[in-house]
N, C-alpha and C positions, 0 to 999 in steps of 0.2 A: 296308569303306569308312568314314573316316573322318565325322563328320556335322560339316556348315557350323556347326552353333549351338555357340554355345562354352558351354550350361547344361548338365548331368547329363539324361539319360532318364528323363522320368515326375515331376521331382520339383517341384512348384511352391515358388517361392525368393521371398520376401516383400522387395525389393529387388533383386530381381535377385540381380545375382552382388556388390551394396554398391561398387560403383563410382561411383554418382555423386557430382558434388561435392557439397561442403556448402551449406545454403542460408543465405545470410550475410544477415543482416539490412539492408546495403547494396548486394545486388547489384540490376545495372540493372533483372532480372527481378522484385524484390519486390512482391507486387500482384497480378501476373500471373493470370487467369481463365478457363479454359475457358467460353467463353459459349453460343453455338449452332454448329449446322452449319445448312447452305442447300443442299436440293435442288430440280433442276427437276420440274416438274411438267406434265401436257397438259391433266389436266379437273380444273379448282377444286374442281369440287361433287364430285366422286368420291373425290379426296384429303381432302377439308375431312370428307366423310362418314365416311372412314377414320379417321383422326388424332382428332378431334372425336365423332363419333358413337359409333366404335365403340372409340377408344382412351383415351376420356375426357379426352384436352386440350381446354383451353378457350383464346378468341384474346387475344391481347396485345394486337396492334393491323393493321392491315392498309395499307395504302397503295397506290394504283394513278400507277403514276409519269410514264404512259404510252407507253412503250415494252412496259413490265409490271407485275404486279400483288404485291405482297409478304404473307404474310401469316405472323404471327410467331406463335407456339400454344406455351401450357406448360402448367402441371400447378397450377392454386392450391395454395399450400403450407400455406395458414390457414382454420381454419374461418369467418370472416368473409371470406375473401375467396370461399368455396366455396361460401357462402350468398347474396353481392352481389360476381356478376360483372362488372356495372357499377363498381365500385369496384377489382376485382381488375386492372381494364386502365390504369384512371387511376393506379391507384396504383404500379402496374408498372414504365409505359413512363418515367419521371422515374427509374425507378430499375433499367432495363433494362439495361444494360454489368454492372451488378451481380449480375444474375440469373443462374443457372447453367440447365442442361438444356433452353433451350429450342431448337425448331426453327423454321427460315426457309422456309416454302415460293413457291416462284419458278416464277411462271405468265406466261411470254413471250407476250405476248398474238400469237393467230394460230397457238399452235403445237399447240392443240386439233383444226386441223384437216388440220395438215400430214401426213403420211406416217411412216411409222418411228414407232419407241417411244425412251423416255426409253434412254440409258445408264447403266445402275446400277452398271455395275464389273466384273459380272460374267460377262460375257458375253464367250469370248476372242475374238480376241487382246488385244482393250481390259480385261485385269483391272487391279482396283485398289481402289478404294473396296467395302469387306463387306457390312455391314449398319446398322442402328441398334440399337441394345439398352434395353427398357425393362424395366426390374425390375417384378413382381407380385406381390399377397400369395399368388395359387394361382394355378400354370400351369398346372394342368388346368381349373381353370374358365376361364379364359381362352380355353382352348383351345376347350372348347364353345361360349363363348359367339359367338367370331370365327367359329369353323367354321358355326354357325345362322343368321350373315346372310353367307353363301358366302364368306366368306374363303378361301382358298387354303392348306392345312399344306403344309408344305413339309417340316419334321419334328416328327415326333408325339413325345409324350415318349417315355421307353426306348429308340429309336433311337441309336448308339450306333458307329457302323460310319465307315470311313473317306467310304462310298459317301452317308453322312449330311452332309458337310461340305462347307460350300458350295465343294470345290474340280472341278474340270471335266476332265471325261476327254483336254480338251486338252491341259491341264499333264501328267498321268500319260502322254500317249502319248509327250511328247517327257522323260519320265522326272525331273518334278520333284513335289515332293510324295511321292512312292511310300510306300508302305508301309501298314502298319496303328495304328491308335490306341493309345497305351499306358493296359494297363489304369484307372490314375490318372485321367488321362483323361477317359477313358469315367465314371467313375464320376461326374464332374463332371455331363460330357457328358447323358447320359441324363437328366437334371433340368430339360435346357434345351429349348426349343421353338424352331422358324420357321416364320413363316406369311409372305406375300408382300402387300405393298398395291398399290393399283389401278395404279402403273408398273411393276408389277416387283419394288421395292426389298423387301431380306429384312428383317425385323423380326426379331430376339428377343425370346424373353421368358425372364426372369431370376426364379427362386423366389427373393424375398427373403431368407428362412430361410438361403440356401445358404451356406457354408463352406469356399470352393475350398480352404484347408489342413486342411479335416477334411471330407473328404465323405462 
């Protein structure tokens, strides 16, 4: 059986397959930023503890709009600003469209106490949205450390299996997905972690060091 992907098996390609176009100094997209992503969220204090407490971001700025509450969290990137937090938010948010990695969380006020859980993507038949990824200097300490105030692993390092990847036996029963990991892969694969925060939503964690074309 033919495979859908039109890349070679196993081989990670630094461009893809060099199709894309050129980036021309005049095109409309020059500029252009990946800035945040914006998930919902049910309990402030239980995400804020996650994110904040346990994954070392600190807040940008917050806003309650009333309908719902915003609250925006990134990573100090200076030691001036990791020593005056107060500084790190003033100085930030004037220059926030600027800023890369950070996250938006979105607390609909009332839905703390509604019924149902967040939809994080992965749950069928509503798949879609994966994970987040935060690179680390050791994901094993990490791992210890998330796992000591009960965080959830969802994959421990060396894990390594297709039955590891966030995909759901619902996709394999109606025969998409199938098969097993190529070694390449795996060798990647096994470096990475996922633990789960207080909606659901999977986290990785990414060894800095790592080398997807030399693993």
């Amino acid at each position: 059986m033919d495979s859908p992907s039109p890349f070679p098996l196993g081989r990670y390609l630094a461009n893809g397959n060099r199709t894309d176009p050129p980036l021309l100094p005049n095109a409309p997209t020059t500029g252009f930023k990946f800035n945040h992503m914006m998930m919902r969220i049910k309990d402030p204090a239980r995400s804020l503890n996650f994110y904040i407490t346990l994954m070392g971001m600190r807040t940008v700025f917050t806003i309650n709009t009333g309908p719902f509450t915003i609250y925006y969290l990134g990573y100090p990137q200076t030691d001036a600003h990791r020593a005056d937090l107060k500084a790190f938010g003033e100085e930030t948010v004037p220059r926030l469209a600027h800023t890369l990695g950070l996250l938006e969380l979105y607390h609909v006020h009332g839905t703390e106490n509604s019924p149902g859980e967040i939809s994080t993507g992965n749950h069928p038949p509503n798949l879609g949205f994966g994970h987040l990824g935060f690179s680390v200097p050791d994901v094993s300490s990490a791992l210890e450390h998330l796992a000591s105030h009960s965080v959830e692993v969802l994959k421990p390092l060396g894990a390594a299996s297709r039955s590891d990847v966030p995909l759901s036996q619902w996709e394999a029963d109606r025969g998409l997905g199938v098969g097993e990991l190529h070694p390449t892969y795996q060798a990647v694969f096994k470096q990475i972690a996922f633990v789960k925060d207080p909606d659901g939503y999977i986290v990785e964690l990414v060894p800095q060091e790592m080398n997807a074309l030399d693993p």
